[in-house]
C-alpha positions in Angstrom: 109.5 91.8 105.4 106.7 90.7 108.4 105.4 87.2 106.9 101.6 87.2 108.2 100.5 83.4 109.6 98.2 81.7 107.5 96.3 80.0 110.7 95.1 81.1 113.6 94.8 77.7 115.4 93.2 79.1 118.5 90.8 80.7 116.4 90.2 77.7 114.0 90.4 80.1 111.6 92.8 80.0 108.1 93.5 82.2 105.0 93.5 80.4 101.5 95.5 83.2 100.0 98.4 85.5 101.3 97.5 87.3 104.6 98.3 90.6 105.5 98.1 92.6 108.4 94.5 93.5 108.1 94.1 89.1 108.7 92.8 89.5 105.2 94.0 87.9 102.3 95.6 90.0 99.4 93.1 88.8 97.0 89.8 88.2 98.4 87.2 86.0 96.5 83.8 87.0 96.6 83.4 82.8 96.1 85.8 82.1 98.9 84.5 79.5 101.4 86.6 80.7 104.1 87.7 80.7 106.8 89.5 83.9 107.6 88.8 85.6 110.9 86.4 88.6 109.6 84.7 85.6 107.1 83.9 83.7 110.1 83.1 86.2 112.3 80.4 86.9 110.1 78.7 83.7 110.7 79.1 83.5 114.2 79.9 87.1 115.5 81.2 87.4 119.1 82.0 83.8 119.6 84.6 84.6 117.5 86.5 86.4 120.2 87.2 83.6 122.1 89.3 80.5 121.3 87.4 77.3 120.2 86.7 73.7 122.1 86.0 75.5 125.3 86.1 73.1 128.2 88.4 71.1 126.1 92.1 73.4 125.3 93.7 75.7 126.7 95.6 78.5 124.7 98.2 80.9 124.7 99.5 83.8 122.5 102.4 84.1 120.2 102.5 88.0 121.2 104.9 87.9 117.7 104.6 92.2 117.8 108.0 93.3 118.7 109.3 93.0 115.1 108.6 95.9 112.3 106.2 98.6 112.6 102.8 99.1 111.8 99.2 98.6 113.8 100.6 95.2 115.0 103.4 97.1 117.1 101.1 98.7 118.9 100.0 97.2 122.5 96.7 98.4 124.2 97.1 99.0 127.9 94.8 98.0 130.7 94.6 99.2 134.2 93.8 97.8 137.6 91.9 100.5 138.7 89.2 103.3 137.5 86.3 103.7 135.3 86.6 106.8 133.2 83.1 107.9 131.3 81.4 105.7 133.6 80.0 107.5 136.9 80.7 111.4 136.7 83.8 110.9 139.2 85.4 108.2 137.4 85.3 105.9 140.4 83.2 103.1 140.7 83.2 100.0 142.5 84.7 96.6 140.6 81.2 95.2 141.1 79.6 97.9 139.1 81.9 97.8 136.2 81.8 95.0 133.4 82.4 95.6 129.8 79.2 95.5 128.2 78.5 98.9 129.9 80.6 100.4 127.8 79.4 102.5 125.0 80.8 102.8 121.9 78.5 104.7 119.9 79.7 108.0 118.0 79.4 111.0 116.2 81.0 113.5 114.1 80.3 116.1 112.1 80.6 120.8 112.8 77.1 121.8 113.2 74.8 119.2 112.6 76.2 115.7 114.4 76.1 112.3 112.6 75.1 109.9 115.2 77.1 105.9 114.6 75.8 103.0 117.1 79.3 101.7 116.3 82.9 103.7 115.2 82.6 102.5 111.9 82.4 103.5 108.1 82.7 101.5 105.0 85.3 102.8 102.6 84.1 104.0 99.2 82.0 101.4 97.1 81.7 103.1 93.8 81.7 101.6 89.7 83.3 98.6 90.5 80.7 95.8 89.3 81.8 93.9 92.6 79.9 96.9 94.6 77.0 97.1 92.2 76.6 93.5 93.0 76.6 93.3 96.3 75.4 96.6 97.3 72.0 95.3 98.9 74.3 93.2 101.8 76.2 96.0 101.9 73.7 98.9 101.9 71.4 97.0 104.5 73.7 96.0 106.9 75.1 99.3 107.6 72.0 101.0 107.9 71.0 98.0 109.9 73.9 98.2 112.4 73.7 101.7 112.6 77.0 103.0 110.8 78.0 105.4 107.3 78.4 103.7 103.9 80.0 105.6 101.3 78.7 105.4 97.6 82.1 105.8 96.0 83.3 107.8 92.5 81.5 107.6 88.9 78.2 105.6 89.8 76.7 108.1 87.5 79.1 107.7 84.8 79.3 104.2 84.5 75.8 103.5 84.2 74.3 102.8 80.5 70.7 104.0 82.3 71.6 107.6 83.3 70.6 110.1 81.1 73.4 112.7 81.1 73.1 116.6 79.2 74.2 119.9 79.4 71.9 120.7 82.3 73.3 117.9 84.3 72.0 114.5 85.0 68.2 114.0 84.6 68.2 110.3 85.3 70.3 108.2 87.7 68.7 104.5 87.8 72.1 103.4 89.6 73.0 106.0 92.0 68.9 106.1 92.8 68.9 102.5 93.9 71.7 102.8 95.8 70.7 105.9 98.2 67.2 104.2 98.5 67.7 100.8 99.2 69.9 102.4 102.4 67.3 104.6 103.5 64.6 102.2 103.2 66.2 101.0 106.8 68.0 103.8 108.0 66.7 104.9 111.4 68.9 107.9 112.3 72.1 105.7 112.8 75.0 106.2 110.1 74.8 108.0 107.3 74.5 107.7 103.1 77.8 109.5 101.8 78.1 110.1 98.2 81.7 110.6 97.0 82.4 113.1 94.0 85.8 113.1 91.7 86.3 114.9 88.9 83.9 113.6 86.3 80.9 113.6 89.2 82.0 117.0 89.5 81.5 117.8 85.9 78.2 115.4 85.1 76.5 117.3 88.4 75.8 115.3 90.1 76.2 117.1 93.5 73.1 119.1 92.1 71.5 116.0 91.2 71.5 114.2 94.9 70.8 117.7 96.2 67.4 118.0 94.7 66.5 114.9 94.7 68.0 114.2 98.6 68.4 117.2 99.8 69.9 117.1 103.6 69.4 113.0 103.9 72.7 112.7 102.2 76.4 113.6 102.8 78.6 114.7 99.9 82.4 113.4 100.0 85.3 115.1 97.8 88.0 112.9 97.0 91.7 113.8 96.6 93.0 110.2 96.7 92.8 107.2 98.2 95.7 105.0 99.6 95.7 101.9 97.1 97.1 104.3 94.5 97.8 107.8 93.7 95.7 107.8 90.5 92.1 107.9 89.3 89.5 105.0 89.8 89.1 102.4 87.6 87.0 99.6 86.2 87.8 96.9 83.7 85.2 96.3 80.9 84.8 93.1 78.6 82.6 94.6 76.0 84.1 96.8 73.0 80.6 98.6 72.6 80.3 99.4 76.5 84.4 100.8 76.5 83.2 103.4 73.9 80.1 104.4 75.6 82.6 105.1 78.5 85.2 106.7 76.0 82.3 108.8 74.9 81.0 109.7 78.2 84.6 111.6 78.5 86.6 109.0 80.5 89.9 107.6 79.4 90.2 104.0 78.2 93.0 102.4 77.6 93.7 101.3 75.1 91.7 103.5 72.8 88.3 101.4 71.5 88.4 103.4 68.3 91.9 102.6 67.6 92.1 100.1 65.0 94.7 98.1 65.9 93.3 97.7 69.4 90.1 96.3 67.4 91.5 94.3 65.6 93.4 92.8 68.9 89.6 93.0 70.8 88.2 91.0 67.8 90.8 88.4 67.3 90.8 87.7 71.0 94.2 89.1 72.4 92.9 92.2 73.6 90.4 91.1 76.5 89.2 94.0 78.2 89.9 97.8 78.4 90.4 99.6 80.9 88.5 103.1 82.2 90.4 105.6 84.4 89.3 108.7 86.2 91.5 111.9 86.3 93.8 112.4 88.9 92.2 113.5 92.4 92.6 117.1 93.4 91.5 120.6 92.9 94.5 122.6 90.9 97.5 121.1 89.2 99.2 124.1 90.7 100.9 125.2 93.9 99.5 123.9 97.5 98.2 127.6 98.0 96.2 127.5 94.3 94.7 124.3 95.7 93.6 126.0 99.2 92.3 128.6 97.2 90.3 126.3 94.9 89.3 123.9 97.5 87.7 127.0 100.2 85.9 128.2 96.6 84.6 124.9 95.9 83.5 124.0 99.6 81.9 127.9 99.5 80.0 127.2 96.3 78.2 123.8 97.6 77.5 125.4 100.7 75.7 128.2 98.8 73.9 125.4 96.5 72.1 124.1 99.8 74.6 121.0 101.4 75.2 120.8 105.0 77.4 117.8 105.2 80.9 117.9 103.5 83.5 115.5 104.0 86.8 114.8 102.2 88.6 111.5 101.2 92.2 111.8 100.7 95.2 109.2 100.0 98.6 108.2 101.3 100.6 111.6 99.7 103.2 112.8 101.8 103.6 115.0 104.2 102.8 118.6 102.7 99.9 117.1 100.6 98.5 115.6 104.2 98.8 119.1 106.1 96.9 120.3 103.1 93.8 118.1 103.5 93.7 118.7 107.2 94.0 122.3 107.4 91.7 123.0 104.0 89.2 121.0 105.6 89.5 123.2 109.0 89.2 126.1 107.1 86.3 125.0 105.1 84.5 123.9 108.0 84.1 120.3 106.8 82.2 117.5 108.8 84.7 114.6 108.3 88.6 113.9 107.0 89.1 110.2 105.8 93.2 109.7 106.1 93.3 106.3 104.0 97.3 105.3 104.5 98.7 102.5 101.8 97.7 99.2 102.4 93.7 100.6 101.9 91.7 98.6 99.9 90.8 98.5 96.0 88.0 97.2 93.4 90.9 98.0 90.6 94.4 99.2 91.2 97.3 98.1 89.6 99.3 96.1 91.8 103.1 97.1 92.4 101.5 100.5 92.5 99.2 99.4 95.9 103.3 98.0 97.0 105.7 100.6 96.4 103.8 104.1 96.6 102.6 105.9 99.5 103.0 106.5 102.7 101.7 103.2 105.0 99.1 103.3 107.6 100.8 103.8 111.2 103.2 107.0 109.9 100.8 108.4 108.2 98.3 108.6 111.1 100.6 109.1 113.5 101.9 112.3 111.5 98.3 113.1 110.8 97.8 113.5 114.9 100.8 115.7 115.2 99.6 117.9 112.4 95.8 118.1 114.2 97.3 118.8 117.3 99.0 122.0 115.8 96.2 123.4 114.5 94.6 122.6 117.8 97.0 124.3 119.8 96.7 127.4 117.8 92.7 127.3 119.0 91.7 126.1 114.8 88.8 123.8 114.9 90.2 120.3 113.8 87.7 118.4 111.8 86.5 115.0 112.6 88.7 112.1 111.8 88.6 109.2 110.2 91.6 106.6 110.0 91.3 104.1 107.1 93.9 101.9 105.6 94.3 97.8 106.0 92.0 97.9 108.8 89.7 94.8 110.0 89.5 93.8 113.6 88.8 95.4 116.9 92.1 96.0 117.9 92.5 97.6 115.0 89.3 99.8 116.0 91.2 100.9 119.4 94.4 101.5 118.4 93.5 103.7 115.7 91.3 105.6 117.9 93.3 105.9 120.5 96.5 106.8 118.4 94.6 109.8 117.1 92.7 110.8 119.9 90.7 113.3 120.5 90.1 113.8 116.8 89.5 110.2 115.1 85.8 109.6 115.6 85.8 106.4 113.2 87.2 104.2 111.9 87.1 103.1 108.6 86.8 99.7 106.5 87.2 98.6 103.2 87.4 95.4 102.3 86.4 93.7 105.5 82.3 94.3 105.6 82.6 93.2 102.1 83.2 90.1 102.9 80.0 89.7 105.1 78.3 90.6 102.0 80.1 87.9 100.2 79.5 84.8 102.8 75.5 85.5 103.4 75.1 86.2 99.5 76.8 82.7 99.2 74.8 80.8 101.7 71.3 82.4 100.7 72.7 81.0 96.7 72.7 77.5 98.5 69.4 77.2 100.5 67.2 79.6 98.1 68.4 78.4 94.9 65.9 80.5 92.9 67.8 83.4 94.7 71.0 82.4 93.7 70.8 84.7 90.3 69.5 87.4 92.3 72.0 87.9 95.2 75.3 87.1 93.0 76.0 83.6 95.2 78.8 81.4 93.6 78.0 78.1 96.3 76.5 74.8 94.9 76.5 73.7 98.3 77.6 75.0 101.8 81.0 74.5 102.8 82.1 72.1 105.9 82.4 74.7 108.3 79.1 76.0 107.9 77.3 72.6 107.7 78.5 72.5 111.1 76.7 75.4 112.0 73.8 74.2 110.8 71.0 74.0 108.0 68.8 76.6 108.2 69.8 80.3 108.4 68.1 80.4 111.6 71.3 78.3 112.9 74.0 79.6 110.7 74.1 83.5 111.4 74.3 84.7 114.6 73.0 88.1 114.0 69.6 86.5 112.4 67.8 86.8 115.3 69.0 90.6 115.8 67.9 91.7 112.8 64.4 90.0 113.1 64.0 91.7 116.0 64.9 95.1 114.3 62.7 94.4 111.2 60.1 92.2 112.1 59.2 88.4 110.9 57.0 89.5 108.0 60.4 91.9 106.5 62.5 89.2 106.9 61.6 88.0 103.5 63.2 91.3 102.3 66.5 90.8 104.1 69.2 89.6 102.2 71.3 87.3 104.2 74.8 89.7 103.2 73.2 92.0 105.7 72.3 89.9 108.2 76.2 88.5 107.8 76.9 92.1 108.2 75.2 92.4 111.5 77.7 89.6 112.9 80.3 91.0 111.8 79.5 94.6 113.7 79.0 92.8 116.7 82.1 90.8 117.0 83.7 94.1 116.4 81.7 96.0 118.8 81.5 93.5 121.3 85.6 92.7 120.8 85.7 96.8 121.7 83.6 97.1 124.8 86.4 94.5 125.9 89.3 96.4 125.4 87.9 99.7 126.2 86.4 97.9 130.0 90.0 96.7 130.3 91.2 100.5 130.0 88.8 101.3 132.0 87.4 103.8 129.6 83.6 103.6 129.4 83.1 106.0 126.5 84.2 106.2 123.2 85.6 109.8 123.4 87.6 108.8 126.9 90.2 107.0 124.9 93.5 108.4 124.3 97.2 108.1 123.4 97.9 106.9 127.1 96.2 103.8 126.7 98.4 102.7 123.9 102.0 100.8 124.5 104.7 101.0 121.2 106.3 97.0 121.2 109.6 98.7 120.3 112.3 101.5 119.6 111.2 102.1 116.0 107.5 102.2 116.6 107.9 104.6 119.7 110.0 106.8 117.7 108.0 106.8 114.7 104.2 107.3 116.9 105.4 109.4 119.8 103.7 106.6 121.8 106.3 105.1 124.7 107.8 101.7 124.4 106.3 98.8 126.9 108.4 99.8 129.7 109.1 103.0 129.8 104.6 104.5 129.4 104.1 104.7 132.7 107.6 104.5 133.9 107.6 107.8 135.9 104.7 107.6 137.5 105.9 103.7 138.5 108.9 105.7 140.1 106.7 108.0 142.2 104.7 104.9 143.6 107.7 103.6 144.4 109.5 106.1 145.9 106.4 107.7 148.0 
């Protein structure tokens, strides 16, 4: 097993907790005072690429990739020569080309295009109080930088203030707040994507964002997701709330009727129950009753009036992933989340996010093999996302380039969270009658960001972006989550413009499998992507024997 470091001394940068490959902890705090390398990064954005006390170190990599496989055994190539996407002959003299030229704005979607300043989505942010809590950082800073945040399952469901009947939902304080505080500062960038399991499904509330939203929101179905191959689920402290949950027609566990767990609840054993979701899917049947389903079900909410369907699925195996991808070519759908274990959770149980599922690298590497059949036959693939233990920039690349041409994004669970975390936390400390408000655990700043400075003019490095964006006078209505958030996105983006100028690829949609390097045997057999010496190997010959 790959022990993660702890440090990054370059960097100055540390986990508190267990890292893994994401550079995320295991557990992440929404109290933590740092200093990770997305937590930081938030703070200061692109000056995180580089390695601290310029002028006074020098550094040097451990380049520890060469063992195990995963996103980490991938190497991203660069080139002495060329400028794809660039001029229209992809030649261009070094003098002209630097990497802020490059653009890494996307799209996806069949026939109406989602336009993303960067290739980024959040993952799905649903009942989990965690979300609910931080959801103005959250909301704001994607629509701020420009890039999809998903609304995930049983918003409706879970709220005490929605007024549920046989007609469907005819009140959805929750879900309401949610789609409005993103479009309050959405500017035709990103997108507000509502995801819809089996109980959404049943409360309607695809009717309900439909009438109420009509085309200004994107509807998600969800098969899975890879921190577990089960329904969502929340923990709730309060015996009165678990049976308004029970009632609404979830399963709680253990039963808040039962007696004896009562009389546990009331004698203090028995802390908290526990609500789950059905299992993901259309049919408990074959694979062919759940094509048939699935085509029947996209065909009914395309008759009902929605022009933007995606699908989330999990890390199943192999026949369940040729499923998703070729149902949602035959349905037409706009988007295809591929979330591999190691994604991200509010609530799963813990040896289950360990031991089931297929991880991140094989499943998208299969997932690209499978596209690239149907492609071959001349079937429209759907656009791509790749999701699972992803944080960085790196990450950003390799993932598009290991399923290029169809990955268009790339997305990101827990990692903008943690933007919403930090800002919350600082705006607790210097507007103390804010703290209540915004969910900040801090009764002071930490070190670190004393060093920074005082004033969130000095600590964020995005503040000034976003003032520009908003205005002075909106500023007051800015929670400092998403202004964290806009840091974040630009260390990423930024930290992409660099790899991509190295590649010499100067748009998005020019990278591809070539530009990627596997650090050894195993990775190259398992991605299809040649070992460090032998890409390029032939073409090394032909120079050499010219």
């Amino acid at each position: 097993m790959i022990e993660w470091p702890k440090q990054n001394d370059a960097l100055g940068t540390a986990n508190r907790g267990n890292p893994c490959e994401s550079g995320l902890c295991t557990l992440c705090l929404a109290s933590c005072k740092g200093r990770c390398e997305t937590w930081v990064s938030s703070l200061v954005g692109r000056k995180l690429l580089y390695p601290r006390e310029f002028g006074g170190s020098t550094s040097g990599s451990a380049n520890v990739c060469a063992v195990g496989t995963g996103y980490h055994a991938l190497r991203i190539q660069g080139y002495a020569y060329g400028a794809r996407g660039l001029k229209a002959d992809d030649t261009v003299a070094p003098a002209d080309s630097s990497f802020p030229q490059v653009d890494v704005r996307t799209e996806f979607g069949g026939e109406i295009k989602t336009k993303c300043r960067v290739p980024i989505m959040t993952g799905a942010l649903g009942s989990t109080f965690i979300a609910a809590k931080y959801w103005d950082s959250f909301a704001i800073g994607a629509a701020l930088c420009g890039f999809p945040i998903v609304i995930g399952e049983n918003v409706v469901g879970v709220d005490r203030e929605s007024i549920l009947d046989q007609g469907g939902i005819r009140s959805s304080p929750e879900l309401d707040r949610r789609i409005d505080t993103y479009l309050r500062y959405f500017d035709g960038h990103g997108a507000i994507i509502v995801q819809m399991n089996v109980e959404d499904t049943r409360n309607g509330v695809a009717r309900y964002i439909l009438d109420k939203y009509g085309d200004k929101v994107v509807l998600e179905l969800k098969w899975g997701q890879g921190a577990k191959d089960i329904g969502g689920e929340i923990q709730v402290t309060d015996l009165e709330y678990a049976r308004f949950l029970k009632d609404r027609g979830y399963i709680v566990d253990p039963d808040p009727y039962d007696a004896t767990a009562v009389a546990a609840f009331n004698a203090g054993a028995l802390k908290s129950f526990a609500r789950h979701s059905r299992l993901g899917g259309v049919d408990l049947g074959s694979a062919r009753a759940v094509a048939e389903d699935f085509a029947a079900a996209i065909a009914g909410l395309r008759r009902m009036g929605f022009k933007r369907i995606s699908l989330k699925t999990g890390a199943y195996g192999m026949e369940a992933l040729a499923l998703s991808i070729r149902c949602s070519a035959d349905a037409g759908l706009d988007l295809l989340t591929l979330d591999g274990a190691g994604g991200g959770t509010g609530m799963s149980p813990w040896n289950m996010m360990d031991h089931w599922g297929v991880p991140s690298l094989p499943l998208h590497a299969r997932a690209y093999d499978y596209c690239k059949v149907l492609a071959d036959r001349g079937v429209k693939v759907p656009d791509i996302s790749f999701a699972g233990g992803l944080a960085r920039e790196d990450h950003l690349f390799k993932a598009i380039a290991l399923g290029a041409p169809f990955v268009k994004l790339v997305c990101l669970g827990r990692a903008p969270m943690i933007a919403g975390f930090v800002g919350s936390n600082v705006e607790g400390v210097l507007r103390p009658e804010r703290r209540a408000a915004v969910n900040g655990n801090w009764d002071e700043l930490p070190a670190f960001i004393k060093e920074l400075g005082s004033t969130p003019e000095q600590i964020f490095a995005g503040w000034e972006i976003v003032k520009q964006k908003v205005g002075a006078d909106e500023m007051k209505h800015i929670p400092f989550g998403a202004v964290a958030m806009q840091g974040y996105a630009d260390k990423l983006a930024c930290g992409l413009q660099q790899f991509m100028a190295g590649a010499r690829k100067f748009r998005l949609c020019e990278i591809d499998r070539g530009d990627l390097m596997s650090a050894n045997p195993e990775t190259a057999r398992l991605t299809g992507i040649p070992e460090l010496t032998e890409a390029g190997h032939e073409t090394a010959l032909a120079i050499l024997t010219a």
